[in-house]
C-alpha positions in Angstrom: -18.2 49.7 178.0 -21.0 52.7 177.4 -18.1 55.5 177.4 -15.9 53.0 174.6 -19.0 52.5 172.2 -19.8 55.7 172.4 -17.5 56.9 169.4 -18.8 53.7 167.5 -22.2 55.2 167.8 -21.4 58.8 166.6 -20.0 57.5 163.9 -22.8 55.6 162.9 -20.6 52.3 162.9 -22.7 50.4 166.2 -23.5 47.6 164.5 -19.7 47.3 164.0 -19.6 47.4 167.3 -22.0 44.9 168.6 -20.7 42.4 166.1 -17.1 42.6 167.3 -17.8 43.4 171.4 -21.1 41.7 172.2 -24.5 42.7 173.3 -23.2 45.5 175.6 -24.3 48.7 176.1 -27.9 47.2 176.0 -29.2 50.7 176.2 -27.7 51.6 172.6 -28.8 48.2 170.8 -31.3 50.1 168.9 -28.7 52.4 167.3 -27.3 49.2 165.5 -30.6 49.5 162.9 -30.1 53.4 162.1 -26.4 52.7 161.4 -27.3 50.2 159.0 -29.2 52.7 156.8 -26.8 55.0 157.1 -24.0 52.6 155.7 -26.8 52.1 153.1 -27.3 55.6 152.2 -23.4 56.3 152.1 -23.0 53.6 149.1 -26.6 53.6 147.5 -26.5 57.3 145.9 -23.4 56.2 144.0 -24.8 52.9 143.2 -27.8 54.5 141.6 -26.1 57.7 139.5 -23.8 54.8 138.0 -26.2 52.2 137.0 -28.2 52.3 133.8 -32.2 52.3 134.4 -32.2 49.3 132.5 -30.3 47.7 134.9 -32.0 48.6 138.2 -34.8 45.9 138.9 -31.8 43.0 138.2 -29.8 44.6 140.8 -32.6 44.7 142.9 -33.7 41.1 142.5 -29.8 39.9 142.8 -29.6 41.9 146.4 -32.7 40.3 147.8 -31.4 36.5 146.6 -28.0 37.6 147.8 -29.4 38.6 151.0 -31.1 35.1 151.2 -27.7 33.2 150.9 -25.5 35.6 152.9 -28.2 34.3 155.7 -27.9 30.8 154.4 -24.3 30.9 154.8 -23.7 32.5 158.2 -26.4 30.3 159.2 -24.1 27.1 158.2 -20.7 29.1 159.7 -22.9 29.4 163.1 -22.3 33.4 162.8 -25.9 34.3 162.9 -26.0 36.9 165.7 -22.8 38.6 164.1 -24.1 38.7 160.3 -27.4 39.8 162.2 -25.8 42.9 163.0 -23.8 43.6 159.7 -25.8 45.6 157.1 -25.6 42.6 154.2 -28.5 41.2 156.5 -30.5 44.0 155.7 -30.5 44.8 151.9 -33.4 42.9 151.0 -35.5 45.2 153.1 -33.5 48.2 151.9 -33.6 46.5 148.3 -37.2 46.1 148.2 -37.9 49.4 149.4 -35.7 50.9 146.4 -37.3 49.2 144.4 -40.6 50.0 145.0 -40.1 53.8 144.7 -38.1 53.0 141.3 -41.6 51.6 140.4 -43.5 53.9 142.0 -41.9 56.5 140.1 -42.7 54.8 136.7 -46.3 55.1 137.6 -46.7 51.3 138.2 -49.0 50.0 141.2 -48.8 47.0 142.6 -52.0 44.1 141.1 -54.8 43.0 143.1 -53.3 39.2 142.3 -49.9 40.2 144.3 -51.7 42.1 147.3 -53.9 39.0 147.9 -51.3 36.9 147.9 -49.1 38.5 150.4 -52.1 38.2 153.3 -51.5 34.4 153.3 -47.5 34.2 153.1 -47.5 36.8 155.8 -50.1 35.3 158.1 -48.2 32.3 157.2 -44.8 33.4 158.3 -46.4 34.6 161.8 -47.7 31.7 162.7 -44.8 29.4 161.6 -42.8 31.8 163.8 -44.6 31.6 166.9 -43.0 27.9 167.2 -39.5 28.7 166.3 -36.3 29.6 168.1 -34.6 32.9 167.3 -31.8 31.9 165.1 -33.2 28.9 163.9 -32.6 28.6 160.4 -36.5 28.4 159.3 -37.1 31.6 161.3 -33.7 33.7 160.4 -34.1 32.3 156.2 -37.4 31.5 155.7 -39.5 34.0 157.7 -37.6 37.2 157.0 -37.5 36.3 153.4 -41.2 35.2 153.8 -42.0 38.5 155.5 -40.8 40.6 152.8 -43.4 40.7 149.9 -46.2 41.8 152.7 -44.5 44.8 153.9 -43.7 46.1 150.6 -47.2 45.6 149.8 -48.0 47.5 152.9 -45.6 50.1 152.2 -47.3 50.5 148.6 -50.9 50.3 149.7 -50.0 53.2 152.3 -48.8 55.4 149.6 -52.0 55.6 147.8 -56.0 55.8 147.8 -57.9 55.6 151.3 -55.3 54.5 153.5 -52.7 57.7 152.3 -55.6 59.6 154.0 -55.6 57.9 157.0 -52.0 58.2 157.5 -52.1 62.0 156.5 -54.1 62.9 159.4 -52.5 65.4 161.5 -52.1 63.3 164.5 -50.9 60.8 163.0 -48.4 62.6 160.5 -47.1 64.4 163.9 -46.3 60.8 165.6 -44.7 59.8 161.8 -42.7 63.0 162.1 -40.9 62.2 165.4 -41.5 58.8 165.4 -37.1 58.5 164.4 -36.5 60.5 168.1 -39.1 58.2 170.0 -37.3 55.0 168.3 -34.0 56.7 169.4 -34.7 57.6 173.1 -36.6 54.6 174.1 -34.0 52.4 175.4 -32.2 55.1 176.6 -35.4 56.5 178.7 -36.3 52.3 179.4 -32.7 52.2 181.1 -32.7 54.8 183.1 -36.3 53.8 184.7 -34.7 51.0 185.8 -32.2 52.3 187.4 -34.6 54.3 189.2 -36.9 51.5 190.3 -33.4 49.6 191.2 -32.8 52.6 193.6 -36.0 53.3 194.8 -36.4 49.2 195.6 -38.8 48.9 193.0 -38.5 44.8 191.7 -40.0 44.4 189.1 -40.2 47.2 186.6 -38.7 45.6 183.4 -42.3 44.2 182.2 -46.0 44.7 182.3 -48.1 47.3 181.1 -47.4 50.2 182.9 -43.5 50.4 181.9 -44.2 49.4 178.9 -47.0 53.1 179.0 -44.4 54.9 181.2 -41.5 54.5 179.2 -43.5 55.0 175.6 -45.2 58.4 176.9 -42.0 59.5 177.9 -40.3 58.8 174.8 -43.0 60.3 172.6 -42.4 63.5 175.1 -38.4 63.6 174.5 -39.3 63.1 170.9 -41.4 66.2 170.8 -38.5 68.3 172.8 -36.1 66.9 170.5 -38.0 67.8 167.2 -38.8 71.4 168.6 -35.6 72.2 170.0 -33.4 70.5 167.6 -34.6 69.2 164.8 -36.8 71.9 162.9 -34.4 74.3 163.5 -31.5 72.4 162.0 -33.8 71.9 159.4 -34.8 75.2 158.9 -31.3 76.3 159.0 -30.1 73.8 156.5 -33.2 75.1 154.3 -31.6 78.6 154.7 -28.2 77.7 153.6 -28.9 75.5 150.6 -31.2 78.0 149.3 -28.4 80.4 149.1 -26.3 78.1 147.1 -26.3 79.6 143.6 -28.1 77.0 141.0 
């Protein structure tokens, strides 16, 4: 099953994958998410150069309500934990997030009246969801939709004033800047220590604290390889060649 996915997952298709074949390789589940964006950033560019300004924040607001009912809908065919995996389940987020650099770029920031009021629908939506069952319809609807406004708000409060100069630090700017390898290796890494605690007649190695330290220190590590062996000198080299490209 691993060596079949595998070209699913190079070409940035494993959500496809996991909503046709099933929940295996759990080891690659994570790779469903970056394929997602990936499809989005394929489609969005084009979307955006063809659009008139004018029209931006309606498309915007139409994606997040048509995100809402795609949900409703697969919800009512009972094919949540395939739409879960397709990328219409995900353009709200991506939606929301376009949009707030559209009005970022305009200058706007967000009013004290709308960052107040997304503490208490997001508190709200945490708690409700403690008591629901994955798929339920409240907490596959209602809390992701719920969810929404606070993390843009988040997202806009971080680009700005006291908290941009938290996140700026150079520790933290460091984690931020490998933080796509750690998210990639972890499973990965988190499978493999299993197998070695199967073979080593370790029982219980799956939960608890220490895996959960183990297997985040060593994916922060492989990040750190990755970014120094691979990633800034990609970069750098895809610097070099675009900057030879006559204007």
């Amino acid at each position: 099953m691993m060596h079949a996915s595998l070209p699913w997952h190079a070409l940035f298709l494993s959500n496809v994958w996991y909503a046709t074949h099933g929940p295996e390789p759990w080891a690659l589940q994570h790779l469903w998410t970056l394929a997602v964006e990936e499809q989005f950033y394929v489609v969005w560019p084009f979307v955006v150069m063809a659009l008139p300004s004018r029209h931006f924040l309606k498309l915007c607001a139409a994606l997040i309500a048509c995100t809402i009912l795609y949900r409703v809908c697969a919800f009512a065919l009972g094919k949540v934990v395939v739409a879960n995996a397709l990328p219409f389940d995900s353009i709200d987020a991506l939606a929301a997030g376009a949009l707030l650099s559209f009005l970022s770029a305009r200058g706007w920031t967000a009013p004290r009246w709308l960052t107040w009021l997304s503490i208490p629908i997001g508190l709200a939506g945490v708690v409700v969801q403690t008591g629901l069952r994955p798929g339920d319809l409240m907490e596959w609807v209602v809390f992701e939709a719920a969810l929404l406004l606070p993390l843009t708000m988040i997202v806009a409060l971080a680009s700005k004033g006291q908290l941009l100069a938290i996140l700026a630090n150079r520790l933290i700017s460091g984690l931020g800047r490998i933080s796509y390898g750690a998210y990639l290796y972890h499973l990965p890494i988190w499978a493999v220590f299993l197998s070695l605690g199967a073979r080593l007649g370790i029982l219980d190695v799956s939960r608890g604290p220490l895996t959960m330290l183990v297997v985040g220190a060593s994916s922060v590590l492989a990040a750190f390889v990755s970014w120094v062996v691979v990633e800034r000198p990609v970069m750098a080299w895809s610097k070099r060649l675009t900057s030879r490209v006559p204007a």
